[in-house]
N, C-alpha and C positions, 0 to 999 in steps of 0.2 A: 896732773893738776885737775880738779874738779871741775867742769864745766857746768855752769847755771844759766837758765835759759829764762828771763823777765818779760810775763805779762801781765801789763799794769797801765790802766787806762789815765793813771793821774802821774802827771808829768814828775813833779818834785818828789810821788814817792819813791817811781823808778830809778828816781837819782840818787833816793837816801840808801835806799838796796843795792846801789851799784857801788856806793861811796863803802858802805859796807862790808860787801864782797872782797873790795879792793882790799880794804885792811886786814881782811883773815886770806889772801891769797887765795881765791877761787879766782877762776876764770870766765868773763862772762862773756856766754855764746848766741846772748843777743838781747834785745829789747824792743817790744813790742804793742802795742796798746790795743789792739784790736785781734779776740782769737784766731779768726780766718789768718793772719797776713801767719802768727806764729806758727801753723798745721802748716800752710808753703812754704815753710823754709827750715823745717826741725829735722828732716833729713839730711839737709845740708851743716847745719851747725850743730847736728847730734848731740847734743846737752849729755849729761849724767844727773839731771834733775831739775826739776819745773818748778818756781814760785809764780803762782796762778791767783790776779785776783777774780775771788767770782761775780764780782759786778764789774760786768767789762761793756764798754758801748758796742755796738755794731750788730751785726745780724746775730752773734753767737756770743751768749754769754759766756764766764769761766767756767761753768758745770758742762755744759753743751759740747765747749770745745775741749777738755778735758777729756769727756766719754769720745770724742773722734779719737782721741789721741790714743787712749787705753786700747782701743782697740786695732791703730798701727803699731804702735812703739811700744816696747817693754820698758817707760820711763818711771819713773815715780812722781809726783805729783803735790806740793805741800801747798794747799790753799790760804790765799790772804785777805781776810775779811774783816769788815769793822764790825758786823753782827756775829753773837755770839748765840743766839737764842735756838731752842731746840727743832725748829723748821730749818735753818738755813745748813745747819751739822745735817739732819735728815736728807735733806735736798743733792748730798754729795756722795750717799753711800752706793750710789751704782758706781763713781770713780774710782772705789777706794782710795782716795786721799791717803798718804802717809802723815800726815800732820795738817794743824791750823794754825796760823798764826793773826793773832789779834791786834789789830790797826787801833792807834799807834803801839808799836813794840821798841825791845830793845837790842840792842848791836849783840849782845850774849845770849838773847832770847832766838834770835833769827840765826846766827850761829849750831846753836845746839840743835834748832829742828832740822838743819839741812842733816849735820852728824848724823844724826837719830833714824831720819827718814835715810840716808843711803848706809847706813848699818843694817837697817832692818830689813831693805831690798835686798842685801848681798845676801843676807840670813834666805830669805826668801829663795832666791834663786837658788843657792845653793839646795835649800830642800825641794824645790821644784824639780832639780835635776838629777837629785837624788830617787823621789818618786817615780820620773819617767826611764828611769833606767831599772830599778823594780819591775816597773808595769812592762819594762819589754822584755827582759829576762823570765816575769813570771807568765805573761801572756802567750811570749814567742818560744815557750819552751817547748821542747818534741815531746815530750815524758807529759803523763796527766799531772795536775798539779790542785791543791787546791790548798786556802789561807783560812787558818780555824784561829778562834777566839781560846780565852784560854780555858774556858769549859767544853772545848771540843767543839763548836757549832761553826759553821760554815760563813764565812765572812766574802768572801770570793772564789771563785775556780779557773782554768782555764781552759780555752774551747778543746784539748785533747782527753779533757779530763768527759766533758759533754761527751765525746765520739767513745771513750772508754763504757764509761758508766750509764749514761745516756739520761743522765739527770741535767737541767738545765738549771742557770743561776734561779732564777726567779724559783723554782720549785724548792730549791733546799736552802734557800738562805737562812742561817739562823736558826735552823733545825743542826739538831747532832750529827755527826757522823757518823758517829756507831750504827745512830737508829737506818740509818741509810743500806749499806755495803757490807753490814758485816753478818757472814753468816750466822745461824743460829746455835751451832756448834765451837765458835770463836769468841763467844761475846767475852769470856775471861781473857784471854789473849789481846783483845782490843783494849781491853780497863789497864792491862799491866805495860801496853803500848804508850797509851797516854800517861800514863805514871812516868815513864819510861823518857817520853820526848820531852816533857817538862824539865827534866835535870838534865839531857844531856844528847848526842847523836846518837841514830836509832838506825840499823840496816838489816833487813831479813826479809823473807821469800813465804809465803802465805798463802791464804784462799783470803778473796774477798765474791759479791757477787752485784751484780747490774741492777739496772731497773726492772730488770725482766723477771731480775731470781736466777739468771744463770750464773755459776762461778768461774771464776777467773782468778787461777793462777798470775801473782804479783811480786815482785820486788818492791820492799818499803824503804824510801830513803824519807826521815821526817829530823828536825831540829827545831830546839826553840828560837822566838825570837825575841831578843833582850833591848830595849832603848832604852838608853840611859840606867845600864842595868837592872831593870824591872822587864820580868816576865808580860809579855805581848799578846801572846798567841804562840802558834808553832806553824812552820810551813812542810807540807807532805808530797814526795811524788810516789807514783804509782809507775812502776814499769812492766808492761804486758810483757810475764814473759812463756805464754801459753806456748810459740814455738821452741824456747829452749829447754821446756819439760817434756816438750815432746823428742825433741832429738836425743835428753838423758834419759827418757824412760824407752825410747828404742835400744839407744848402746845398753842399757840396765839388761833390755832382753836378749840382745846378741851374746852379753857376757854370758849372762844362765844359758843361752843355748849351748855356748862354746865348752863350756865349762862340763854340763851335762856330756857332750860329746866325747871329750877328752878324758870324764870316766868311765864311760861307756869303752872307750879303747883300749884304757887300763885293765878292763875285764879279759884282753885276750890275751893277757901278759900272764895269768895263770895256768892251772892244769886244763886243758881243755879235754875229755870224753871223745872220742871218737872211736869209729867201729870197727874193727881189723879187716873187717871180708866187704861192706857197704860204702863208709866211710863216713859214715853218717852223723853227726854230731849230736849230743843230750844237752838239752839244755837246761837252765838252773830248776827249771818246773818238771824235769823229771822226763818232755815231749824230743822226741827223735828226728828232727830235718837234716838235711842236705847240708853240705859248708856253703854252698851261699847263700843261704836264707839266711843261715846264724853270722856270717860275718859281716849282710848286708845291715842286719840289723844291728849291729854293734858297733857299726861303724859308720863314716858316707861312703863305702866302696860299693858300687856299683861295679855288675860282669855283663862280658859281651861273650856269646857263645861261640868256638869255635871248634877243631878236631886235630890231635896232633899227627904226625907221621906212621905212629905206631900202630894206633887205634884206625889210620884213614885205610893200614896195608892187612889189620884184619876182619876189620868186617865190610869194606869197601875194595877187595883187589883191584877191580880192574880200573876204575877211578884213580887206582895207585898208582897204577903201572902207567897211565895214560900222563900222568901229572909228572912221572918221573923221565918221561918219554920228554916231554920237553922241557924238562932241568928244572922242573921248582920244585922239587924234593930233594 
């Protein structure tokens, strides 16, 4: 049941509002003739919405106490005045009032604005909690981000997009994108991006570059945004991904290396040259080295020099005989 909370400094009107209430089944969560006493007690009897009149006796009139209230409570607020004229409507727009209603009224007239004003709050809140979940999803994102109109111009960004790019709101607002980040080699690729976001999701890997003019390697995630199925703007993140191009363009060169190598190996798999009396290998140039010059180079085999039994017993005897003397031969 709706809770209405009456402040109304004239006795019989409070009672024709309350008689009121009664017949449309609200609940009244209190009555009051002086703002101060209502502000001490609205936490306690929590209302779902305030009939406020703005000529109230006491230290604080209905606009005064009103503005105290707006600024505890998220209540809604429908003022009841017997002036209609265009000072006393102006005198309340810091409250935002949800409605007026004009002394004397009627039981279907006061009826409809309570409706009207707590329709229009739930509408309200609902979009206000819609925005702040926005603003923390687009704010609080890790990824750079920023919110373009739908000519491409910069409407908002977020601080990783600042740390990315190192442009600041205030410097590009409302200026293009394009003219911004995009190299000068890219500008086609950027026209057919935004072609591109407009109709529908957009994800690919790029150059864009900084404030400085350096480039930067990016991943593009961009989509439009549609309200009430009308084109909005589009939203864009940028994901640095300068260390994932560098981890593929190392594996790119370890492949070429490995790859080089392993034909490099395949070359020894044919007829090789060698010299009957030297031993000496020809190589494809036509020059004469050693086998391990040609196999080091043809390969990663690396040699360690050493001398076997045969060779240690004739040109080294007595080294032989000493070595066989104590059995390692």
């Amino acid at each position: 049941m709706t809770k209405v909370l009456i402040v109304e400094d004239e006795r019989m009107i409070a009672e024709d509002i309350k008689y009121t209430l009664d017949q449309y089944d609200y609940e009244i969560a209190g009555i009051f003739n002086k703002g101060k006493d209502a502000i001490l007690n609205i936490s306690e009897n929590k209302p779902d919405i305030i009939l406020m009149d703005i000529m109230l006796d006491g230290d604080l009139d209905g606009i005064e106490t009103g503005e105290i209230i707006l600024n505890k409570h998220n209540i809604p607020i429908i003022f009841l005045t017997a002036f209609a004229d265009k000072a006393t409507v102006e005198s309340t727009k810091n409250v935002a009032p949800y409605g007026y209603i004009l002394k004397p009224f009627e039981s279907k007239e006061l009826y409809a604005a309570i409706e009207i004003a707590l329709i229009k709050h739930k509408s309200e809140m609902k979009l206000n909690e819609s925005k702040a979940q926005f603003e923390s999803m687009f704010l609080g994102n890790p990824e750079p981000c920023v919110y373009l109109d739908n000519d491409s111009k910069v409407i908002d960004i977020n601080p990783r997009f600042k740390e990315l790019f190192g442009f600041s709101l205030e410097e590009i607002e409302g200026k293009g994108i394009n003219s911004l980040i995009i190299p000068k080699d890219f500008k086609e690729e950027a026209t057919k991006l935004d072609n591109d976001t407009l109709s529908g999701y957009v994800y690919f890997d790029t150059i864009r570059k900084n404030k400085r003019g350096d480039l930067l390697p990016v991943s593009i995630s961009a989509a439009p945004i549609l309200i009430n199925n009308k084109l909005k703007g589009s939203f864009v993140i940028y994901k640095d991904i300068k260390q994932r191009k560098k981890i593929e363009d190392e594996r790119e060169k370890l492949i070429i290396k490995l790859q080089t190598a392993l034909d490099e190996v395949k070359t020894l798999e044919g007829l090789i040259p060698i010299c009957s009396h030297c031993k000496k290998i020809r190589d494809d140039s036509g020059f004469w080295g050693n086998v391990e010059q040609y196999i080091s180079k043809h390969t990663n085999v690396d040699f360690s020099h050493g001398i076997c039994p045969d060779c240690l017993k004739e040109h080294f005897p007595n080294q032989y005989e000493k070595m066989k003397e104590k059995g390692k031969i």
